[in-house]
Backbone atoms as SQL, in Angstrom:
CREATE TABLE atoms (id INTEGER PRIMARY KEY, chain TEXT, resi INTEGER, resn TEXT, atom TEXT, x REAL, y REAL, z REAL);
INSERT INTO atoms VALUES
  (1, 'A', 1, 'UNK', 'N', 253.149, 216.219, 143.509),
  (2, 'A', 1, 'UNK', 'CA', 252.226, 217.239, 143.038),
  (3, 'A', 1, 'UNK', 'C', 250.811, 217.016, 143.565),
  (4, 'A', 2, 'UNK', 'N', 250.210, 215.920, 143.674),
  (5, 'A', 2, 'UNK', 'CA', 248.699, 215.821, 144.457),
  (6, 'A', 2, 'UNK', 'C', 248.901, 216.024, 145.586),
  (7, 'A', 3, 'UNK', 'N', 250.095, 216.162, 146.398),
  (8, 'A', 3, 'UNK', 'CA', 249.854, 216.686, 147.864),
  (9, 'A', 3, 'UNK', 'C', 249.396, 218.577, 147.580),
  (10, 'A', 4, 'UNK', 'N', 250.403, 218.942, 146.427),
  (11, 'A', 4, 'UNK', 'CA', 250.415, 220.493, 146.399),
  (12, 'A', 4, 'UNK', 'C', 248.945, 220.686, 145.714),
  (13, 'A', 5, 'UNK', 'N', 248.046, 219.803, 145.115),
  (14, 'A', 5, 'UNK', 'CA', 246.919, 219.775, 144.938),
  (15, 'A', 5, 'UNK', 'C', 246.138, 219.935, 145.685),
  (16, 'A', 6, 'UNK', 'N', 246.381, 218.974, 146.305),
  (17, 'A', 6, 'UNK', 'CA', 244.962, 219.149, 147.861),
  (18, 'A', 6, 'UNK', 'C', 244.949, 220.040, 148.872),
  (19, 'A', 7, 'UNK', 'N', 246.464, 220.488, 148.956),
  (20, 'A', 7, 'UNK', 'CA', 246.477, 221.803, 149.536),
  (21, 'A', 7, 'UNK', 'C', 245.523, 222.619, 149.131),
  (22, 'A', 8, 'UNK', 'N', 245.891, 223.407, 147.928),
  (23, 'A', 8, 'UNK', 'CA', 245.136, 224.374, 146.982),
  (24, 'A', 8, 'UNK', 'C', 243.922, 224.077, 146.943),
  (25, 'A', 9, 'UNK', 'N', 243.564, 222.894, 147.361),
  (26, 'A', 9, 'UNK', 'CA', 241.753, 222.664, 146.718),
  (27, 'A', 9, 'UNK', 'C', 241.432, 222.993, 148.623),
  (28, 'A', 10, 'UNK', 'N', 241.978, 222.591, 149.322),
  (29, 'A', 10, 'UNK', 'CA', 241.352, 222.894, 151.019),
  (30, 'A', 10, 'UNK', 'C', 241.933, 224.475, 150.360),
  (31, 'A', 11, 'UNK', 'N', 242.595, 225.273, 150.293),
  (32, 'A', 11, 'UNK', 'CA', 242.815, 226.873, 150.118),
  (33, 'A', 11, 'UNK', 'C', 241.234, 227.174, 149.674),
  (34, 'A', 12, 'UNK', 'N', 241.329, 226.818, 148.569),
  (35, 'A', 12, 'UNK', 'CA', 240.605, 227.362, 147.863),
  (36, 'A', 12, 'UNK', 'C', 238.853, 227.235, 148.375),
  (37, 'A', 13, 'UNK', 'N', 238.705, 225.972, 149.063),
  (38, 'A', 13, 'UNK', 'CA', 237.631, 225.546, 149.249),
  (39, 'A', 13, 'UNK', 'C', 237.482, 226.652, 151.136),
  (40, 'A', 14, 'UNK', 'N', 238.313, 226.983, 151.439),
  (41, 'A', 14, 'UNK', 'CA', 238.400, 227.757, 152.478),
  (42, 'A', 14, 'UNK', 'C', 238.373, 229.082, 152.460),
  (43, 'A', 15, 'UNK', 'N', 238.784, 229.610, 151.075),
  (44, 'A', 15, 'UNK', 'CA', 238.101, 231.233, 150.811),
  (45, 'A', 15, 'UNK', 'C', 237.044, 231.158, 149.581),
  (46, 'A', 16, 'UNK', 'N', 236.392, 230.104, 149.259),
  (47, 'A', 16, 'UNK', 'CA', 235.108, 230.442, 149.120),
  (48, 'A', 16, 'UNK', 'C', 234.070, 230.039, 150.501),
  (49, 'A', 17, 'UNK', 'N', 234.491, 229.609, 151.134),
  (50, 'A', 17, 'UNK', 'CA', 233.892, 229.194, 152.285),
  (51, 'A', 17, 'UNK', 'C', 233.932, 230.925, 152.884),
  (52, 'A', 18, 'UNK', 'N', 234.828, 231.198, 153.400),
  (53, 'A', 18, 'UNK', 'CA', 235.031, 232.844, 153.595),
  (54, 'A', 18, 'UNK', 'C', 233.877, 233.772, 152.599),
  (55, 'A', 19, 'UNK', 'N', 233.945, 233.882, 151.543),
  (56, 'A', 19, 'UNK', 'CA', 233.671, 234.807, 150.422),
  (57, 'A', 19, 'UNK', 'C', 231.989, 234.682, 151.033),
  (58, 'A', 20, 'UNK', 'N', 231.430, 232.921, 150.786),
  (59, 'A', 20, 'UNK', 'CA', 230.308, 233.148, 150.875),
  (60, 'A', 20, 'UNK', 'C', 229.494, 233.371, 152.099),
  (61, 'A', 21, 'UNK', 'N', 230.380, 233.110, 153.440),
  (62, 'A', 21, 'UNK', 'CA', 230.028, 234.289, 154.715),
  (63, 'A', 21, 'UNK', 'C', 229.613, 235.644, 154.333),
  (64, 'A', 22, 'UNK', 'N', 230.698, 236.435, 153.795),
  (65, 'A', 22, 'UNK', 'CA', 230.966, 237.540, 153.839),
  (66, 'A', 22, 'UNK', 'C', 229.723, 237.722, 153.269),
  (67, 'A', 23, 'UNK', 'N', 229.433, 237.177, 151.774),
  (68, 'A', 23, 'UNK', 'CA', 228.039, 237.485, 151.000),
  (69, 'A', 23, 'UNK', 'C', 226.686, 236.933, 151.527),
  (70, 'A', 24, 'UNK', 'N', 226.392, 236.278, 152.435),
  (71, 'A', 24, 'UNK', 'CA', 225.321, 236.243, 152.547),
  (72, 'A', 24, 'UNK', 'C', 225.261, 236.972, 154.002),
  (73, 'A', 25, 'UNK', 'N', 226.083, 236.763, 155.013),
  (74, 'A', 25, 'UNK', 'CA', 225.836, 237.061, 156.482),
  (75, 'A', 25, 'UNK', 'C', 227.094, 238.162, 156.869),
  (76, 'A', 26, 'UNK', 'N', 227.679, 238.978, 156.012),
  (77, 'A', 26, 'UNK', 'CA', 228.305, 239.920, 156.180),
  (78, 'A', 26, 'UNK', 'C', 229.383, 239.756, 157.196),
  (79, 'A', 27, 'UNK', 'N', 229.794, 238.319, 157.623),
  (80, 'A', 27, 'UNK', 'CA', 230.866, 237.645, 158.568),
  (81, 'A', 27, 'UNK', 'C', 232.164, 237.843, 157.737),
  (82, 'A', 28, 'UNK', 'N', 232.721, 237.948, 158.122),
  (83, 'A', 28, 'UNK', 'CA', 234.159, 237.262, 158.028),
  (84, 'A', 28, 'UNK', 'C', 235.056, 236.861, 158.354),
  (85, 'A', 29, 'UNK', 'N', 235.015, 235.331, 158.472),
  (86, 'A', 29, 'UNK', 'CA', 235.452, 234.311, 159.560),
  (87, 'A', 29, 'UNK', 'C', 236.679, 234.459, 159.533),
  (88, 'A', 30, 'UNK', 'N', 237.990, 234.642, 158.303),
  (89, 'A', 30, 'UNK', 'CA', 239.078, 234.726, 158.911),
  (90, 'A', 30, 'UNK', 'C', 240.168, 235.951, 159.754),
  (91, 'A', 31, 'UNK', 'N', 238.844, 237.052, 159.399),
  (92, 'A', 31, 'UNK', 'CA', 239.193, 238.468, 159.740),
  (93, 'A', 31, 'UNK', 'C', 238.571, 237.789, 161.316),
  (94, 'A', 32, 'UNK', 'N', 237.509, 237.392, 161.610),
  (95, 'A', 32, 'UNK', 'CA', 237.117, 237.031, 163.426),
  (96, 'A', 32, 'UNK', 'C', 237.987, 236.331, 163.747),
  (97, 'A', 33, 'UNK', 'N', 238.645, 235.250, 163.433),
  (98, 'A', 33, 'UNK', 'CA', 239.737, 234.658, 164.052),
  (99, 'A', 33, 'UNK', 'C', 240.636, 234.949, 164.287),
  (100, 'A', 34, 'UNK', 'N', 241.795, 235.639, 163.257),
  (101, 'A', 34, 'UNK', 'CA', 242.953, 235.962, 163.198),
  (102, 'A', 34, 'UNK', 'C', 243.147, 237.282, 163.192),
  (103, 'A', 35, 'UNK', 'N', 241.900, 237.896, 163.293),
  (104, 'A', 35, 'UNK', 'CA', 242.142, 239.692, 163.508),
  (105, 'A', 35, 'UNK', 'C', 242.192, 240.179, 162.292),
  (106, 'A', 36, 'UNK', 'N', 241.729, 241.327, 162.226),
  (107, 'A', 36, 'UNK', 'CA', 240.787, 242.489, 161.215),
  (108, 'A', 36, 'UNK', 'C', 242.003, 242.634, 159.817),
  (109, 'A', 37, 'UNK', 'N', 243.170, 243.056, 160.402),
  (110, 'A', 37, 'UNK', 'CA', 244.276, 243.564, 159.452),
  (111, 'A', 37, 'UNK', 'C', 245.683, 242.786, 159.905),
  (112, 'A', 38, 'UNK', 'N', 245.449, 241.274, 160.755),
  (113, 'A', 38, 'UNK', 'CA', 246.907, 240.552, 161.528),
  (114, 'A', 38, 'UNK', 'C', 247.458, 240.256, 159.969),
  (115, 'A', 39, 'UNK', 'N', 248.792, 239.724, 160.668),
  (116, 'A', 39, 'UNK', 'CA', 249.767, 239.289, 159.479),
  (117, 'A', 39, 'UNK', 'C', 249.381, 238.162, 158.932),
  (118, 'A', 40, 'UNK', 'N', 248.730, 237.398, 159.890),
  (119, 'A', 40, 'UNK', 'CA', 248.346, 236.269, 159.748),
  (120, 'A', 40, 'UNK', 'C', 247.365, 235.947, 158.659),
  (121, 'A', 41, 'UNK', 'N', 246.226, 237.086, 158.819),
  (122, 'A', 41, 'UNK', 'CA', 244.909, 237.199, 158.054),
  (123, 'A', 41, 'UNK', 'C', 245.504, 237.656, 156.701),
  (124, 'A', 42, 'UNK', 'N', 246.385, 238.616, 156.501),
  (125, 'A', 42, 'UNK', 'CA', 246.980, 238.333, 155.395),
  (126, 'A', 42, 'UNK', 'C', 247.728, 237.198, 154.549),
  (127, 'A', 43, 'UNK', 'N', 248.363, 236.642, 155.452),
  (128, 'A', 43, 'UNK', 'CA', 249.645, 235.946, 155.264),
  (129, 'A', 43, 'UNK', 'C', 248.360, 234.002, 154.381),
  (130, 'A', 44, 'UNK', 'N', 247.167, 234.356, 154.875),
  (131, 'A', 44, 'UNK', 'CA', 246.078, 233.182, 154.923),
  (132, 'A', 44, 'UNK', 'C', 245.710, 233.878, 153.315),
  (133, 'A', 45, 'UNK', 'N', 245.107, 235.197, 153.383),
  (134, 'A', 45, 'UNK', 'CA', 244.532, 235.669, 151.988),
  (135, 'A', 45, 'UNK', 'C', 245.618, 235.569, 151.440),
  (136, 'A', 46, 'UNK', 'N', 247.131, 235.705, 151.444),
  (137, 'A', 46, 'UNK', 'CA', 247.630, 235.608, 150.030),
  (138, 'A', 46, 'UNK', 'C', 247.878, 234.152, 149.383),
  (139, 'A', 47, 'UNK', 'N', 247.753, 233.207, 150.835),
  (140, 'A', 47, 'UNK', 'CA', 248.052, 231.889, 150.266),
  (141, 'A', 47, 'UNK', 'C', 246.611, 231.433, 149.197),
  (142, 'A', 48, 'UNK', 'N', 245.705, 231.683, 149.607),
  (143, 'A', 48, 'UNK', 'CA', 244.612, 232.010, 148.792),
  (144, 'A', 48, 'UNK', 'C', 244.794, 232.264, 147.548),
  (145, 'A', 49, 'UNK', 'N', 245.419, 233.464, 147.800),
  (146, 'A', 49, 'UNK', 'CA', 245.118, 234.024, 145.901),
  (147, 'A', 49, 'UNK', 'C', 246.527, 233.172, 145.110),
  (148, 'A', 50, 'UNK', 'N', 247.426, 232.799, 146.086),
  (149, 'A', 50, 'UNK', 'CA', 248.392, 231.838, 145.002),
  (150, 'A', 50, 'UNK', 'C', 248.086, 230.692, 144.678),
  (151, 'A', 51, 'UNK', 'N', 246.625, 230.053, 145.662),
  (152, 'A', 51, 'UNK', 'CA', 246.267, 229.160, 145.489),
  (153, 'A', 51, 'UNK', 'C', 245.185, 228.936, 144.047),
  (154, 'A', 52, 'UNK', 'N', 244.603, 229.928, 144.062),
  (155, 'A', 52, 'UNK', 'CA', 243.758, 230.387, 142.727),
  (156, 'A', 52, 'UNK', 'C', 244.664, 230.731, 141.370),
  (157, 'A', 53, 'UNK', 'N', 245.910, 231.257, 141.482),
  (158, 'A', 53, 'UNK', 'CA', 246.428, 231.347, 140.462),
  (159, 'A', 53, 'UNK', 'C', 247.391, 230.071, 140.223),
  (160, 'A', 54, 'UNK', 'N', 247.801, 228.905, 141.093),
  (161, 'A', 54, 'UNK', 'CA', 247.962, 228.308, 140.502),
  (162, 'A', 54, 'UNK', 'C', 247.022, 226.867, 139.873),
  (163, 'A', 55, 'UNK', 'N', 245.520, 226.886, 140.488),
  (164, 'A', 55, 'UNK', 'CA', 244.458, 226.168, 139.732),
  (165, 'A', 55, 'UNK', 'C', 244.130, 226.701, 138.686),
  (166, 'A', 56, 'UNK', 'N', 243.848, 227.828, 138.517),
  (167, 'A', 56, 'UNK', 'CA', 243.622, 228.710, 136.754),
  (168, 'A', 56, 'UNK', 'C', 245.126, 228.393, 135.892),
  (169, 'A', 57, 'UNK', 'N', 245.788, 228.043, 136.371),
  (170, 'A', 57, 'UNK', 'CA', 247.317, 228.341, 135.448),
  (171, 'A', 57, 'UNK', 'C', 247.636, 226.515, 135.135),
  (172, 'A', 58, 'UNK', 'N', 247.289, 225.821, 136.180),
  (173, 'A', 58, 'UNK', 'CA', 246.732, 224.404, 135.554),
  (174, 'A', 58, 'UNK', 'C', 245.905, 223.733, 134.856),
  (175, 'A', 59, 'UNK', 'N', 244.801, 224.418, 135.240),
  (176, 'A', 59, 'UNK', 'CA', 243.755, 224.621, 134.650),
  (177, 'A', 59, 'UNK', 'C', 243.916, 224.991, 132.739),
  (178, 'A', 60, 'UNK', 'N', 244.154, 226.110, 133.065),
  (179, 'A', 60, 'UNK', 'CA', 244.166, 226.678, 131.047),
  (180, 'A', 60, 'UNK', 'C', 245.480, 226.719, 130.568),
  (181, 'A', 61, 'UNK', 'N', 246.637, 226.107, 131.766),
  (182, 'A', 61, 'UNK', 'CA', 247.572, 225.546, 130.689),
  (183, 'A', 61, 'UNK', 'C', 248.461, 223.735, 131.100),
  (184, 'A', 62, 'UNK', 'N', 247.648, 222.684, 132.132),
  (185, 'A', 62, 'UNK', 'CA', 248.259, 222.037, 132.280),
  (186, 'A', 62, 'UNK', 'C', 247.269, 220.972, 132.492),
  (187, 'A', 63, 'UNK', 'N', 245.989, 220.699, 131.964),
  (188, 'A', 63, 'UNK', 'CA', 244.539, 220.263, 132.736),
  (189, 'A', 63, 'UNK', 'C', 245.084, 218.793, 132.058),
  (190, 'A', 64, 'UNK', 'N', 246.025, 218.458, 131.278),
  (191, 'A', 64, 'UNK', 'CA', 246.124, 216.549, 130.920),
  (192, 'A', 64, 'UNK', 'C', 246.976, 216.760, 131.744),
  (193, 'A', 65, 'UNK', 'N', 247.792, 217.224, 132.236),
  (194, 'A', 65, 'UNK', 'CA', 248.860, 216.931, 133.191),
  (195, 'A', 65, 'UNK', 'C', 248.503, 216.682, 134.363),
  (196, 'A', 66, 'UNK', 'N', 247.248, 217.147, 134.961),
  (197, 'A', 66, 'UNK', 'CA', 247.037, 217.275, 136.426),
  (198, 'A', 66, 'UNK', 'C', 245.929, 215.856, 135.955),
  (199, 'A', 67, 'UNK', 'N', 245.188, 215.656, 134.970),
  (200, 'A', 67, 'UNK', 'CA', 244.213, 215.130, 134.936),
  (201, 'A', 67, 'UNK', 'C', 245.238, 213.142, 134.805),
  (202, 'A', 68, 'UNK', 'N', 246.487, 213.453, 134.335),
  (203, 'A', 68, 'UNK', 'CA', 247.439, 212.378, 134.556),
  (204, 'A', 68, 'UNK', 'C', 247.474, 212.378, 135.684),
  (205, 'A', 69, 'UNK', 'N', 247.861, 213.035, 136.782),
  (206, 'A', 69, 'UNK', 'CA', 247.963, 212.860, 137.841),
  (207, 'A', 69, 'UNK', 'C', 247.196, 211.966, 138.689),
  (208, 'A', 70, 'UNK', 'N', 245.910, 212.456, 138.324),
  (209, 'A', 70, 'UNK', 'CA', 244.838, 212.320, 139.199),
  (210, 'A', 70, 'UNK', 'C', 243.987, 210.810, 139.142),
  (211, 'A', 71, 'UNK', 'N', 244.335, 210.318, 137.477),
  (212, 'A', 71, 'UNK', 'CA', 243.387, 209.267, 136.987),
  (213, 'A', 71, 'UNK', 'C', 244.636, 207.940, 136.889),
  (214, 'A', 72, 'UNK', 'N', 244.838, 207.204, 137.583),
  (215, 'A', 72, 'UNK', 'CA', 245.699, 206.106, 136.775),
  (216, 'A', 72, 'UNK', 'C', 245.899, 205.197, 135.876),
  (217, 'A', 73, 'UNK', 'N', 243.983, 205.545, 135.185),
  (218, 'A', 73, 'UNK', 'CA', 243.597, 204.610, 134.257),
  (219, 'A', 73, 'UNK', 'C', 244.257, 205.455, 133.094),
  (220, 'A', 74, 'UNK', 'N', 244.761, 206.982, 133.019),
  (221, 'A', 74, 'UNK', 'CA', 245.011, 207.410, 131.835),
  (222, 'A', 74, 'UNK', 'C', 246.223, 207.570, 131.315),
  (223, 'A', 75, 'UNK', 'N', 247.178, 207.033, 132.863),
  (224, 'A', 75, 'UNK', 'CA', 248.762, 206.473, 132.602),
  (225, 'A', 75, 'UNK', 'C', 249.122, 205.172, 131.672),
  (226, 'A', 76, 'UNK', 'N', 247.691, 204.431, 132.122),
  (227, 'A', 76, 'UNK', 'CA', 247.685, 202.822, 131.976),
  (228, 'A', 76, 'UNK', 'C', 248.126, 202.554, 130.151),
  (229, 'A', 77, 'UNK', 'N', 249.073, 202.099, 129.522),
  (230, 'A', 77, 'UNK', 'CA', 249.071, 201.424, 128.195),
  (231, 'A', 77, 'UNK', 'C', 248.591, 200.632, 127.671),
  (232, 'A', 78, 'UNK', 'N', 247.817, 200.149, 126.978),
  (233, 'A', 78, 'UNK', 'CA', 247.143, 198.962, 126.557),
  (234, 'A', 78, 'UNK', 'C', 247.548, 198.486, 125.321);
């Protein structure tokens, strides 16, 4: 599961990277790369938005689970 984590966090960290082109300098880097309406440029935005729905869906329903994941001091028994 922290590999399918870090995926989602480079996703995610890659369409706000996008978003905030678009909003300040009216770019949009993955529409210039991969073309205006390609499959590709889609096929990138939807991994995106599954990437957002599954950090909100960990988030407000799994945040000790991922936060187990992440910390090994909070596996640890004492």
């Amino acid at each position: 599961m922290k590999v399918l984590d870090m995926v989602v966090a480079a996703l995610l960290a890659i369409g706000g990277l996008n978003w905030g082109l678009v909003g300040f300098f009216d770019f949009n880097l993955i529409s210039a790369l991969f073309g205006e309406a390609s499959v590709i440029s889609r096929v990138i935005y939807a991994l995106i938005g599954f990437g957002a729905l599954y950090e909100v869906g960990d988030f407000a329903f799994g945040f000790k689970a991922m936060q187990d994941r992440w910390c090994e001091t909070a596996t640890v028994k004492h």
